[in-house]
C-alpha positions as CSV (number, residue, x, y, z in Angstrom):
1,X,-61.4,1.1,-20.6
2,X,-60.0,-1.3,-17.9
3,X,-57.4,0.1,-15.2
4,X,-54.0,-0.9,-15.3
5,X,-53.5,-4.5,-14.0
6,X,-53.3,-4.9,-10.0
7,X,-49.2,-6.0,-10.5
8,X,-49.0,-4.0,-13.2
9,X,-45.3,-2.6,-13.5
10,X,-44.2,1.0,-13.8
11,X,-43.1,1.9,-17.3
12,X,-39.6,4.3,-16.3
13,X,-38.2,7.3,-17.8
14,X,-41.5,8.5,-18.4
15,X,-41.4,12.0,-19.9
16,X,-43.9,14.5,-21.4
17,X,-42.9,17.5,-23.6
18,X,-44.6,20.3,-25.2
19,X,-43.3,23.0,-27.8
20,X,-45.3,25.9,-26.5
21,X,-46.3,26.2,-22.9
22,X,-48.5,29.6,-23.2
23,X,-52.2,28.9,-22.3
24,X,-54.4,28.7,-25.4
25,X,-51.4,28.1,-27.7
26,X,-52.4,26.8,-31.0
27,X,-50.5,23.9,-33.0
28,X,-48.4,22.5,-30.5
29,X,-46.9,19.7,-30.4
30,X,-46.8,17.1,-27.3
31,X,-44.0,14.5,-27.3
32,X,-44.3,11.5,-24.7
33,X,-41.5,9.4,-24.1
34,X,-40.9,6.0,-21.8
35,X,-39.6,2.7,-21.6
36,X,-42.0,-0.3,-21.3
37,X,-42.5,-2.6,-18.2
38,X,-43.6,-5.4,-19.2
39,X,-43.3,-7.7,-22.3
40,X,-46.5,-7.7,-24.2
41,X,-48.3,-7.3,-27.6
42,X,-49.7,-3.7,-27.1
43,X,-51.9,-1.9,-29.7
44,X,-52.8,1.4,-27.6
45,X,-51.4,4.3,-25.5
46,X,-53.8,6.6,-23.5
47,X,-52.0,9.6,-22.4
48,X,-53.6,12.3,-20.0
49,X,-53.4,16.1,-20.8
50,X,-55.3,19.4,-18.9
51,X,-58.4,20.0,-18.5
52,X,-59.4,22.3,-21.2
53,X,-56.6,21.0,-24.1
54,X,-58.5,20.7,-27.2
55,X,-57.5,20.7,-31.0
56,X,-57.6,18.4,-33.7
57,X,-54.2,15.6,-33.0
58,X,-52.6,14.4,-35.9
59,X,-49.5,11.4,-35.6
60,X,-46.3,13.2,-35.5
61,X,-42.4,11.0,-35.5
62,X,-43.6,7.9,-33.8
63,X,-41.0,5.2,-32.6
64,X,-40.6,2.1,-32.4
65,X,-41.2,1.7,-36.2
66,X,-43.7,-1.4,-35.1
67,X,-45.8,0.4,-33.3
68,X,-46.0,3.8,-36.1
69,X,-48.8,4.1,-38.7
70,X,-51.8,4.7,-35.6
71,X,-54.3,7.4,-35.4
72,X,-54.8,9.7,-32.6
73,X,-58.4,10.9,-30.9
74,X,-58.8,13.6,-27.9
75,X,-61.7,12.8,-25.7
76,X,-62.0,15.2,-22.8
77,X,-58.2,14.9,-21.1
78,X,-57.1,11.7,-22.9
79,X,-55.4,11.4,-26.0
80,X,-55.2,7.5,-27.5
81,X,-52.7,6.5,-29.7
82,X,-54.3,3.7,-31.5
83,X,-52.2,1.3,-33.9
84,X,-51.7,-3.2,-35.4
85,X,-51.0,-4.8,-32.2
86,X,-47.1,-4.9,-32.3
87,X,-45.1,-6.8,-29.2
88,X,-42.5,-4.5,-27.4
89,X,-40.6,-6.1,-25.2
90,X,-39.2,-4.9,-21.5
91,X,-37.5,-1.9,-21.1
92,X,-38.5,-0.9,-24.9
93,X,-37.9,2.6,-26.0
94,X,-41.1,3.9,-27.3
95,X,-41.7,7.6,-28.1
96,X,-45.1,9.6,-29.4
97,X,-45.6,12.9,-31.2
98,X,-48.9,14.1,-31.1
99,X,-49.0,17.3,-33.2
100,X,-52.2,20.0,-33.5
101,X,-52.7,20.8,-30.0
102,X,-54.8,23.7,-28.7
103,X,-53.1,24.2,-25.1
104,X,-55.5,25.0,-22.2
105,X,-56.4,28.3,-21.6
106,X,-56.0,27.8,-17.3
107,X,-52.3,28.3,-16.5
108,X,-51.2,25.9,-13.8
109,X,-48.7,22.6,-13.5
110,X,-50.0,19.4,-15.0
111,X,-48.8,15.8,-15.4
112,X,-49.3,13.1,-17.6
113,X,-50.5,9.5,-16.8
114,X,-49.6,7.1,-19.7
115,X,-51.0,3.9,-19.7
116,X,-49.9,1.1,-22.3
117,X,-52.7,-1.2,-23.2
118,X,-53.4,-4.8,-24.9
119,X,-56.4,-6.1,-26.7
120,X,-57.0,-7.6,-23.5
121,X,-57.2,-4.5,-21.2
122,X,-54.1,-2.0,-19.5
123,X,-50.7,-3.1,-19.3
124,X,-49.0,-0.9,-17.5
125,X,-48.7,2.9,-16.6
126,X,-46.6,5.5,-15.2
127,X,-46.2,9.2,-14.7
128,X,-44.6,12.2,-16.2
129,X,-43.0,15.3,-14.3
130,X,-45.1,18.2,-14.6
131,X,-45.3,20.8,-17.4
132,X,-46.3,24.4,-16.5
133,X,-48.9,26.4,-18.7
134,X,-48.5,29.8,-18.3
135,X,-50.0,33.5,-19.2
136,X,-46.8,34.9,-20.8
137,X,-43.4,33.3,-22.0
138,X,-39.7,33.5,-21.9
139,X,-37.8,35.3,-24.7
140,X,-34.3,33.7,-25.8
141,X,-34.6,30.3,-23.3
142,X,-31.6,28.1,-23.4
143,X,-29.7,25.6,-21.5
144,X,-26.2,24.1,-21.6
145,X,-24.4,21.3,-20.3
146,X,-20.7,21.3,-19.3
147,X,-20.3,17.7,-20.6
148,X,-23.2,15.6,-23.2
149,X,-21.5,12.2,-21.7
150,X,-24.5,10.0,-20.5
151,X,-23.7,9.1,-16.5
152,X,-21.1,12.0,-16.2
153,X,-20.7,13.1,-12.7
154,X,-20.3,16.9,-11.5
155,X,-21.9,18.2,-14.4
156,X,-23.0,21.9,-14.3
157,X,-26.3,23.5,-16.4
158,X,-26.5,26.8,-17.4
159,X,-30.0,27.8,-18.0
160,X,-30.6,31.1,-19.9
161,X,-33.3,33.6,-20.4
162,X,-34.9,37.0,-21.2
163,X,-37.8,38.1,-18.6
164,X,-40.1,40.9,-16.8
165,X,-41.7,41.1,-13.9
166,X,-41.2,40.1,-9.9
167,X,-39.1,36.8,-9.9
168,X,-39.0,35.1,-6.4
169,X,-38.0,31.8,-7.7
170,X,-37.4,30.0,-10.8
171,X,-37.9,26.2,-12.2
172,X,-35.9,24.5,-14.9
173,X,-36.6,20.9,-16.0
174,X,-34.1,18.1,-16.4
175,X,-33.7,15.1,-18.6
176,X,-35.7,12.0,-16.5
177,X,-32.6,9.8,-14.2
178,X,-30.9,12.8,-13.6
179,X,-29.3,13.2,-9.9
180,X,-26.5,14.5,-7.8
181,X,-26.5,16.9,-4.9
182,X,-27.0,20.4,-6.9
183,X,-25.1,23.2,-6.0
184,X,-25.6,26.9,-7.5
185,X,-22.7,28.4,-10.0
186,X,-22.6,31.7,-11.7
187,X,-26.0,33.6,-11.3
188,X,-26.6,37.1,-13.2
189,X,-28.0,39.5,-13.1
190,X,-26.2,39.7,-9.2
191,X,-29.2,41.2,-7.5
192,X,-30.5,37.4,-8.2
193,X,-27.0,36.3,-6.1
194,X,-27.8,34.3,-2.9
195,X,-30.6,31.8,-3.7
196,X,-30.5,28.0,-3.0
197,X,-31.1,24.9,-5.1
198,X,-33.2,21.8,-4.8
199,X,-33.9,18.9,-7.2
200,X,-37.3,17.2,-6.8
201,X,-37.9,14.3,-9.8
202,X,-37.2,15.9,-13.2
203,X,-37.4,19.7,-11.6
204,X,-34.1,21.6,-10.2
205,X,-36.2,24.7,-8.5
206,X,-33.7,28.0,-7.7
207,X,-35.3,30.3,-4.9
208,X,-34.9,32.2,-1.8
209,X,-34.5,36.0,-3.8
210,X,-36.5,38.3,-5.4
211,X,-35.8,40.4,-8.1
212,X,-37.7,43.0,-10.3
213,X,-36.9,42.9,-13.7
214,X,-37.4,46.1,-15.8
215,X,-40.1,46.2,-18.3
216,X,-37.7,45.8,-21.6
217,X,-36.7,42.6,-20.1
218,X,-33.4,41.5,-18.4
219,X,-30.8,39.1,-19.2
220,X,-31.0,35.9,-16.7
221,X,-28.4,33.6,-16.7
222,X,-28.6,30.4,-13.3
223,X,-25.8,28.1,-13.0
224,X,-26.2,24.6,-11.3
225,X,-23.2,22.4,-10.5
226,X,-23.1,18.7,-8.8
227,X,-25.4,16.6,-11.2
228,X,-25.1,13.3,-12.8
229,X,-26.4,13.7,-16.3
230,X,-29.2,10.7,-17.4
231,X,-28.1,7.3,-18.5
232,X,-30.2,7.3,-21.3
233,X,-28.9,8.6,-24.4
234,X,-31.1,11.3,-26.3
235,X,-32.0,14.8,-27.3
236,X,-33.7,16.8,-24.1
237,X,-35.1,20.3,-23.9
238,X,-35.9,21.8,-21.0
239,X,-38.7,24.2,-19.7
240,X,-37.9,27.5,-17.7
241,X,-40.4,28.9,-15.6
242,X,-40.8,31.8,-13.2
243,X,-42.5,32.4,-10.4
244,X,-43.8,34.6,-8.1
245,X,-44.2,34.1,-4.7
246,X,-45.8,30.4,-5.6
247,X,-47.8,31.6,-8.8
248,X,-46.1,30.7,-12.2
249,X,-45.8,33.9,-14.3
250,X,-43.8,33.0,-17.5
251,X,-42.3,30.1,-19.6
252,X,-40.4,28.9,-22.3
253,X,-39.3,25.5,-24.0
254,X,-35.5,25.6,-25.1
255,X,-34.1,23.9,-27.8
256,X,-32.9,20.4,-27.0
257,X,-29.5,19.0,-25.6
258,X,-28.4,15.9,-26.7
259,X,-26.6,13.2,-24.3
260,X,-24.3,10.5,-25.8
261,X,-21.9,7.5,-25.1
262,X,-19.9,5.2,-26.5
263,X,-20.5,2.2,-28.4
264,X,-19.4,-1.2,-26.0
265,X,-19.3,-4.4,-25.7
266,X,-18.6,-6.3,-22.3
267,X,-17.6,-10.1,-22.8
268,X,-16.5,-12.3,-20.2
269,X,-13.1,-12.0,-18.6
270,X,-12.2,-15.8,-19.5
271,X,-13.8,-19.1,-21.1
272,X,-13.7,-22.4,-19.5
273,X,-14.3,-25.8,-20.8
274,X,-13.5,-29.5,-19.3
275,X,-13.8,-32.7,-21.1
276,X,-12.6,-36.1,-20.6
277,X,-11.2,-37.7,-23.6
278,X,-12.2,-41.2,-24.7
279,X,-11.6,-41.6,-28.3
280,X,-14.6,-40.1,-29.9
281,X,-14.8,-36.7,-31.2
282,X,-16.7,-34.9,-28.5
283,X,-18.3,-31.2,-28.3
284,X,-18.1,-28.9,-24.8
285,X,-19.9,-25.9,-24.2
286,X,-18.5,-23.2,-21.3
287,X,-21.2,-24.1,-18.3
288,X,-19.9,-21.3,-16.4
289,X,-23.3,-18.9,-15.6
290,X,-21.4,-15.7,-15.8
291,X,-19.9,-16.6,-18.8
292,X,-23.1,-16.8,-21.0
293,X,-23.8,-13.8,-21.8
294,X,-22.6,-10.4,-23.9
295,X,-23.9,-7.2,-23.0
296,X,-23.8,-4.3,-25.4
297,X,-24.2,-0.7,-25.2
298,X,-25.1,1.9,-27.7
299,X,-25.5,4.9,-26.5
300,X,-23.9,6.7,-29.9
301,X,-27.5,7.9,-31.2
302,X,-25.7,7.6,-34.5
303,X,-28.2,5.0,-35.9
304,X,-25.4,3.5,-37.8
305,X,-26.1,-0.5,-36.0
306,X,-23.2,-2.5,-35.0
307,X,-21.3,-5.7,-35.2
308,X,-20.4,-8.1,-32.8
309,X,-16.9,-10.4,-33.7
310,X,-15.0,-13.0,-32.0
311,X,-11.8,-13.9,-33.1
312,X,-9.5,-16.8,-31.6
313,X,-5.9,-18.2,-31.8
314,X,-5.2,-21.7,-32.4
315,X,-5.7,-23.5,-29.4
316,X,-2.2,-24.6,-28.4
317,X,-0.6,-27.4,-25.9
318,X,2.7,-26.9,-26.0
319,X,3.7,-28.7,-29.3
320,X,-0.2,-29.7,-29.6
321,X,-2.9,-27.8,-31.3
322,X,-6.3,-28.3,-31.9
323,X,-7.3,-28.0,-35.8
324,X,-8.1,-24.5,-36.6
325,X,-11.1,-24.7,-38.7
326,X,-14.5,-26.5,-36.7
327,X,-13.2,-26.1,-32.8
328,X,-14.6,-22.6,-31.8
329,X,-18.7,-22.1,-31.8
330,X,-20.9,-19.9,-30.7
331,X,-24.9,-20.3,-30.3
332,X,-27.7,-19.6,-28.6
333,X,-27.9,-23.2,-26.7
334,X,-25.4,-24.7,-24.4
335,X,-27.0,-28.0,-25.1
336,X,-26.4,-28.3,-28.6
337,X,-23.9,-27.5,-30.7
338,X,-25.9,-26.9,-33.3
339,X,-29.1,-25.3,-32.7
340,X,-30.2,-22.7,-34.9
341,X,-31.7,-20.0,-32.4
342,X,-30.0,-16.8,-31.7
343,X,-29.5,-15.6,-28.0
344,X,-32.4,-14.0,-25.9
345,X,-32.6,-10.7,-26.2
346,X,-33.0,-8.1,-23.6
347,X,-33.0,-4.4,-23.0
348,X,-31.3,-3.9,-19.7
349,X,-31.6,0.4,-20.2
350,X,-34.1,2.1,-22.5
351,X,-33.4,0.6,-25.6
352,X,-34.3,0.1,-29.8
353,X,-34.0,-3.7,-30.1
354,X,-31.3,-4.7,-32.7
355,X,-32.4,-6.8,-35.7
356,X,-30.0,-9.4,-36.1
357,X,-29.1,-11.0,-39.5
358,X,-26.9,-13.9,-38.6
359,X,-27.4,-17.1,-39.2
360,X,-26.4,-19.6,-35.7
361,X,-24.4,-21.8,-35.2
362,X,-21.7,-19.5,-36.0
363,X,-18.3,-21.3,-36.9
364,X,-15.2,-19.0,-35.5
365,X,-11.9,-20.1,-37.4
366,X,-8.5,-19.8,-35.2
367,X,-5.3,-19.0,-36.9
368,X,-1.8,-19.1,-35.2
369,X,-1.9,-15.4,-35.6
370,X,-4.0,-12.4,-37.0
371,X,-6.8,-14.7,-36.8
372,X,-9.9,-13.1,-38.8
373,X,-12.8,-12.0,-37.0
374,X,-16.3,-13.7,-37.3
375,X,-19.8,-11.7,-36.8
376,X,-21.7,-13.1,-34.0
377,X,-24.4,-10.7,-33.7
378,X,-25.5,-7.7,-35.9
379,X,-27.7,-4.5,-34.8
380,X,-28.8,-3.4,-38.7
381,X,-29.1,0.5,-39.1
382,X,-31.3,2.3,-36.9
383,X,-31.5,-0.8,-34.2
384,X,-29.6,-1.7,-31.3
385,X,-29.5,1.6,-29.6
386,X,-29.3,1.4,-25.6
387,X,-28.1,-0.7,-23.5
388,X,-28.6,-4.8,-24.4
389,X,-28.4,-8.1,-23.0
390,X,-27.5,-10.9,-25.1
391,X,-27.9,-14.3,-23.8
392,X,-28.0,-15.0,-20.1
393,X,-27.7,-18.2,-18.0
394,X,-31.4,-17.8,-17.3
395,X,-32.6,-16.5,-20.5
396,X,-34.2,-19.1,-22.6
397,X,-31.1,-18.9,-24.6
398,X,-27.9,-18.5,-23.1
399,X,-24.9,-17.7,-25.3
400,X,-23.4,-21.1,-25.9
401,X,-19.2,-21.0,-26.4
402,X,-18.5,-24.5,-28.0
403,X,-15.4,-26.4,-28.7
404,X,-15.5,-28.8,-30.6
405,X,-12.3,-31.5,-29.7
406,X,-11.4,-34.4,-31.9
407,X,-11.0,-38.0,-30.2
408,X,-7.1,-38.2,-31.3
409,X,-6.6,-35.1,-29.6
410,X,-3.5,-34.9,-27.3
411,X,-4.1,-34.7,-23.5
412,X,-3.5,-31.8,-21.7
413,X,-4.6,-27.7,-20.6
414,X,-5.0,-26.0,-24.4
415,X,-5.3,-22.5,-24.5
416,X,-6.7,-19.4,-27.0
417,X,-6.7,-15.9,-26.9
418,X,-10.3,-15.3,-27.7
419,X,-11.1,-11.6,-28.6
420,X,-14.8,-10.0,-29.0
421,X,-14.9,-6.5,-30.4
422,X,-17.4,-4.6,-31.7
423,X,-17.7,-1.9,-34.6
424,X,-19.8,0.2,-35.7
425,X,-22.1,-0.7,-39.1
426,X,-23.6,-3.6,-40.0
């Protein structure tokens, strides 16, 4: 199999889970998560895993839906995910489950390389933060976040746990784009009191105590303040691991945490059109670059879609208006008024891309007040999740605002309250 291209890009938020993390656990399941680079019809995903990891992989929950349906194969520390050439497009959110994993019987810390491929060779790659296989586990491993608001600033984790032994330091994975300057809260048992923090990729480490633990087990509960949750909506867990003096001596996968946002639309601040009358009926479109575009964000995990409306008030001159029904348009063209394309799509964060059901041109009536709203763009159920660009004054297919002004029209500056909402549903 061919490398990954020379300017190959870096897929991001590249993460690699696993539901046990005791060496030679059987049935486990490894879930690989990432966003893609680059644009491209892709019908494979090679994923690395330790030397040793054996089993017999099955498909778990694979998304996107386009790309579910493959088979899975292990051959010596590479899993492929094999599947009908689907085309994902930049900043894509893709996920794989691979379940019926036999972990590897050598403890130690291990990363993942993924590597997208094509029919013509590797796309693109990246790599996960390490996951640590170790002799014994955690009992009762949990984590908490002080607030599940995706981007929220001075955000503290509690991470809690049951262990034995000599613990000189512990480890405690975090959701991929997390950041902040870490600070360390409320520690017990208080013989563990008086360690530092540090956060290094995906893994806050705690150290600089020791501490025996009785042979029962103890209670552990580490605090960590000054973080900036992930951007990226989505259900986390997190795996707890201690140490001592540099060697890993037990783990433990908690249950997962799941980040959210709102559901948003940003429109332009104001719409601009120019036009000299000469007695014809005539047809404008906004040429202002920033003005082309609507960018939308779902970060709701709800699943439920969304729709896009614009509504508009009659466009009014003093005593003049502009007829209410055929003025206000909105494509995917600013060159005609009545092309049938939709805007270009984009993912600008990890993102499902929405499938849209609206038919363009799209004719917005105005109305001297409570004008009604007209769908522009629809994300149906289970699409549109993440953060998207609509349009673009370099995309292929800019949003196009139209207005359409009749050749008897009365000179002058006319003017509309133009309003773009968004709700949730299709």
């Amino acid at each position: 199999m061919a490398g990954p291209r020379a300017n190959a890009a870096t897929l991001t938020g590249v993460l690699w889970s696993t539901s046990k993390t005791t060496d030679g656990a059987t049935l486990a399941s490894y879930t690989y998560r990432f966003a893609a680079a680059t644009s491209a019809a892709l019908d494979e995903i090679t994923m690395t895993v330790p030397t040793g990891t054996a089993g017999s992989p099955t498909v778990g929950t694979v998304s996107p839906a386009a790309i579910a349906g493959g088979s899975v194969t292990l051959s010596g520390t590479t899993l492929t995910y094999s599947f009908t050439s689907a085309t994902i497009i930049s900043n894509e959110a893709i996920s794989v489950q691979i379940n019926g994993i036999t972990n590897t019987t050598t403890a130690g810390s291990d990363t993942s390389t993924i590597t997208t491929d094509s029919s013509s060779g590797a796309v693109d790659t990246g790599t996960s933060g390490t996951v640590t296989i170790t002799l014994g586990s955690l009992t009762s491993p949990g984590w908490s976040a002080s607030s599940t608001t995706v981007g929220a600033t001075g955000t503290s984790y509690t991470y809690t746990f049951t262990a034995t032994g000599l613990i000189s330091a512990v480890t405690m994975t975090v959701p991929p784009g997390t950041t902040g300057t870490p600070t360390v809260g409320a520690v017990s048992p208080a013989a563990l009191t008086g360690g530092t923090v540090t956060l290094s990729g995906t893994t806050l480490t705690y150290s600089g105590t020791f501490l025996t633990l009785g042979i029962l087990g103890t209670a552990v509960s580490i605090q960590i303040g000054g973080l900036t949750n992930t951007a990226v909506a989505g259900a986390y867990t997190t795996e707890i691991v201690t140490e001592t003096t540099g060697v890993a001596l037990d783990s433990g996968v908690t249950a997962g945490v799941t980040f959210t946002g709102p559901l948003s639309v940003t429109a332009p601040a104001s719409l601009t059109w120019a036009i000299t009358l000469n007695g014809v009926n005539r047809s404008i479109a906004d040429a202002i670059a920033g003005d082309q575009q609507l960018a939308v964000s779902d970060e709701t995990l709800t699943g439920a879609g969304w729709d896009v409306t614009i509504s508009a008030t009659t466009f009014t001159n003093g005593t003049h208006t502009l007829p209410n029904t055929g003025t206000l348009v909105l494509t995917g063209n600013i060159s005609s008024i009545t092309a049938s394309g939709a805007p270009t799509l984009a993912c600008t964060l990890s993102c499902i891309p929405p499938a849209d059901p609206v038919t363009y041109p799209v004719a917005v009536t105005t109305a001297a007040s409570s004008p009604s709203p007209a769908s522009v763009y629809e994300a149906s159920a289970a699409s549109g999740l993440g953060g998207i660009l609509l349009g673009g004054s370099s995309a292929a297919d800019p949003v196009g605002w139209w207005v359409k002004v009749p050749g008897n029209a009365y000179r002058g500056s006319y003017t509309s309250t133009v309003t773009v909402a968004i709700a949730s549903g299709p």
